[in-house]
Every structure is written in C-alpha cells, then in structure tokens.
N, C-alpha and C positions, 0 to 999 in steps of 0.2 A: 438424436437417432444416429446410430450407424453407416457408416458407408454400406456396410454389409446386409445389414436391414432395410435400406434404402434400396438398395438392388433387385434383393428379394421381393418386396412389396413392386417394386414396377416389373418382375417379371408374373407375379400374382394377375397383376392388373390388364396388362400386354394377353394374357392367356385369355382371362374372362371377356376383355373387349373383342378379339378375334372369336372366342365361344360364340357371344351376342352376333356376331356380325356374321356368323356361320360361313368364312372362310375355312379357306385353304388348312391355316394353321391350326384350324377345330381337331385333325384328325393327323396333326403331326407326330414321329414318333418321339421315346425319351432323346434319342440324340439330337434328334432338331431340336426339343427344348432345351436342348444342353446349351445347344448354338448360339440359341437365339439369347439366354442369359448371359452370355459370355459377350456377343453383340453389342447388350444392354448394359454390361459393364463397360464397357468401351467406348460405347456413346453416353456414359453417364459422364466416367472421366474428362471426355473431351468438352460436355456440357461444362462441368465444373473448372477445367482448367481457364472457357470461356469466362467464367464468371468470376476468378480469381484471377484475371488475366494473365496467366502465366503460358510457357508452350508446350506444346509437344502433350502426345497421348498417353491413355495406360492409367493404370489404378495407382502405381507411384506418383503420376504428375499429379491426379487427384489429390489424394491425399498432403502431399508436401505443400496444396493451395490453400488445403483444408488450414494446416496447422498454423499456416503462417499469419492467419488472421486471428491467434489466440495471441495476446502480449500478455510476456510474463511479469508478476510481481517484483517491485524496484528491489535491490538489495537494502537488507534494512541491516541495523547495527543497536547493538546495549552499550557500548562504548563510545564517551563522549570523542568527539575530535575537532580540529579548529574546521571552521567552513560549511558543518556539517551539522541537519539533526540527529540526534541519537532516538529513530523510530521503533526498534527492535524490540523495546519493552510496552510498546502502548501506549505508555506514558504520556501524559498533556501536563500544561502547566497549573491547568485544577488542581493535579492530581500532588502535583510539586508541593501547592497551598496547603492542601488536605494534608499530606503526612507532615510536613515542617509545623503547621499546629498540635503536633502529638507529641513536639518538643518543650510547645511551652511552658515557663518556670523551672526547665533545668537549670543548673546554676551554669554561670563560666569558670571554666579552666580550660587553663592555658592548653592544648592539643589534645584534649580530649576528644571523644568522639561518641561516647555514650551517654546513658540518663543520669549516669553519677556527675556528670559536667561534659563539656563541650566548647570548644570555642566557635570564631566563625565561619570559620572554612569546614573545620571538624561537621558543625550541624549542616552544612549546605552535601559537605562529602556523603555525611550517613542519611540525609532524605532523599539523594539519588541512590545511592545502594540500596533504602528501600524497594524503590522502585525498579530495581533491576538494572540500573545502569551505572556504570565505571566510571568518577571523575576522581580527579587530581586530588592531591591529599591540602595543598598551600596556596592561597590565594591568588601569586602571580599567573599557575598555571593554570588554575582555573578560568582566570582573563582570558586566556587564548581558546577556551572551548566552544563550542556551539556555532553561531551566527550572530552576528553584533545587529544590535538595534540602533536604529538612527538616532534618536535622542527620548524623553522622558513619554511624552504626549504619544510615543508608538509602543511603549512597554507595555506587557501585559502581565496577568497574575503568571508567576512563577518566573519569570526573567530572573537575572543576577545582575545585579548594580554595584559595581566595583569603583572606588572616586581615586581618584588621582592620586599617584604613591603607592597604588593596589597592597594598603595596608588591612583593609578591611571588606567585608563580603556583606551583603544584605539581599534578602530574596523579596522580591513586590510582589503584595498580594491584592493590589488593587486600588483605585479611589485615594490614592496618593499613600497610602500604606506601605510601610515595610515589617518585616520579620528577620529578626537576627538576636545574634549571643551579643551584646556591647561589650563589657567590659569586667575585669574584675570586681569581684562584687556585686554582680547586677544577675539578670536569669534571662533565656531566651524569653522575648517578647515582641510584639506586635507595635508600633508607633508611627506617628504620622514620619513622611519622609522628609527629610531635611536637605538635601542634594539637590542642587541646582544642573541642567547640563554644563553648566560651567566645573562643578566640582567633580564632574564624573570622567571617569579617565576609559571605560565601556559600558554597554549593557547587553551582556550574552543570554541568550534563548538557543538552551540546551536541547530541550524535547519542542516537539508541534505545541503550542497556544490551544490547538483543541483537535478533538480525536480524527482521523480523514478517514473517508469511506471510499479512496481511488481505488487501493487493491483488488478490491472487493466487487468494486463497478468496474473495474477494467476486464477482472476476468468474465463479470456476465455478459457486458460485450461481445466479449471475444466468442464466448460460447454461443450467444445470440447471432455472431456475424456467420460462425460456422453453419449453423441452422439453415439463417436466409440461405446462405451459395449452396445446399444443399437441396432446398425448396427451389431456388430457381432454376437449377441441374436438369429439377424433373419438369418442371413444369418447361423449359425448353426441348424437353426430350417429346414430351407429350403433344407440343404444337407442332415439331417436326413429324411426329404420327400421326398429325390428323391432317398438314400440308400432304402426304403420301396419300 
C-alpha cells in the first residue's frame, strides 16, 4: 500500500471515529478536514521516520525511510572473470552437465568449436556460450576464471579440472565422472576421472553449483519490511489518538 493510500484511509477512519464519537469534528468544515489530513500526514511521517529511525519530519523523511529498507538486487554478470561467479545467465553447473552432454560423440579437432569437431577448451568455450556466458577461447585462460575449488571431494557437477601444465580442460559431472574431447582420434565423452589432487594444477566453478533464490527473497523482504513501518506508523498514530 501507499504512502498516499495509507493517509487517505487514516483520514477515512479519523473522520468515522469523531462521526461515532459525535464530537466536535462531526460538524467540521472542508478546510478543517483539509487541516486535519495534512496533520495526519505529518504525524504519519514522524510515526514512520520513528520506525525507520531516521530524523526529522515531513513526507520526504518518510519516504527516504520507506526506501531504504528495500535492498537492491547484487549486480550479476554473463561474463566469466577471475574471483567471480558469472550469475547473469542463470546458469548452474546442472545446467553446464546438461548441454556439455549434447556434445557427445563429436569427434576431436584441433580448435574447433562445433559439431563437426571440437577440442577441449573449444567444447568447454561453446557449452558456456550456450548458456549465455563468455569464457576464454585456450585453456590457460580459462584456469584463471571463476572461483577455484579447494580440492577434488569439494567439486561439483560442472566445475572445470585443469591438471598441472594446464594442457588439457575436463568438466565433472559428478560421482567421480568427467566429460571432455581427449584426443585425436577419439570423440567427446564421458569417463571415469583419472586426477589425483596432486595432478591438478585448479579446479574453477564458473556459474553457482545450483540456482539461488536471494534476489528474489531479498526484494520480498524489502517490500515486506516497507509494509510493517507502514503498519506500525498507523497503528502508533492510532494509540496516540486514543492516549488524547
């Protein structure tokens, strides 16, 4: 509800309770009810500013208390970068699993990047591009993207396991599982993993491991918190009306 609706509705209320109470104000004119909403704006603000503890009066300290209790959404990005997840497309590491399987039995070549062959940085570069996100076209750079994992027992499906020499790229799909293009001659496939943490030189987690729902709770919060200091505004205006 409104600042503005909220006002409105307690000068509704302010009117019918004086009606009931067959005062004074039963038989005020339009100006005095002009007054007295313009009052009720004034002590709503101040009601509110109390409850967002900020100072001073008026329908801008309101409001500026209002807003401040909305947090905004983090900034997200489609472009990998070191240190960082790349949130900006949705993307989870399922999702990494799910299209790197739409590659297998393409053959290997050498820098390729589509169904006619691929190697392995080429297949790892073009199942993030599916998904909407920018990485690195060659191995070493791609080492440096995302968030490194501690070691093998914290990977999850869609990490990148690069071993030492960062000659080679393999995506984990799970249950000691990898997916990758080997070698000439061979086709992207799925195998058990062979890497030791000794043999691995990183292991980067490019997108979130599984989908977050903060944005989304954070702004209902926010919208909820506005609410309450809005509820408590009146409901403090209303005890100081019945303390009178």
């Amino acid at each position: 509800m409104s600042v503005e609706a909220v006002l409105s509705r307690i000068s509704e209320i302010r009117s019918q309770i004086d009606t009931l109470r067959g005062g004074p104000a039963a038989a005020t004119s339009s100006s005095s009810s002009a007054a007295s909403t313009s009052a009720s704006s004034s002590a709503f603000a101040d009601a509110l500013a109390t409850a967002t503890g900020t100072t001073g009066t008026g329908t801008a300290t309101a409001a500026a208390g209002a807003a401040a209790t909305t947090s905004s959404a983090p900034a997200t990005s489609v472009d990998a970068g070191a240190g960082t997840l790349a949130t900006g497309s949705g993307a989870t590491g399922s999702d990494v699993v799910a299209d790197a399987k739409k590659y297998l039995g393409v053959p290997y070549v050498f820098g390729g990047t589509t169904t006619a062959g691929m190697d392995c940085s080429g297949l790892v570069q073009t199942v993030f591009k599916d998904l909407g996100v920018t990485m690195p076209r060659v191995v070493p750079d791609q080492a440096k993207m995302g968030v490194e994992v501690g070691s093998l027992k914290d990977a999850q499906p869609g990490d990148l396991i690069i071993p030492k020499g960062e000659g080679h790229v393999v995506i984990y799909v799970g249950d000691g599982k990898v997916l990758h293009a080997p070698r000439p001659g061979k086709d992207v496939r799925i195998v058990d993993n062979w890497y030791s943490d000794a043999d691995i030189a990183t292991i980067r987690r490019i997108v979130p491991a599984q989908a977050s729902t903060t944005p989304a709770t954070t702004a209902t919060t926010g919208a909820s918190s506005a609410t309450d200091l809005q509820t408590a505004a009146l409901l403090s205006m209303m005890q100081s009306g019945s303390a009178a």
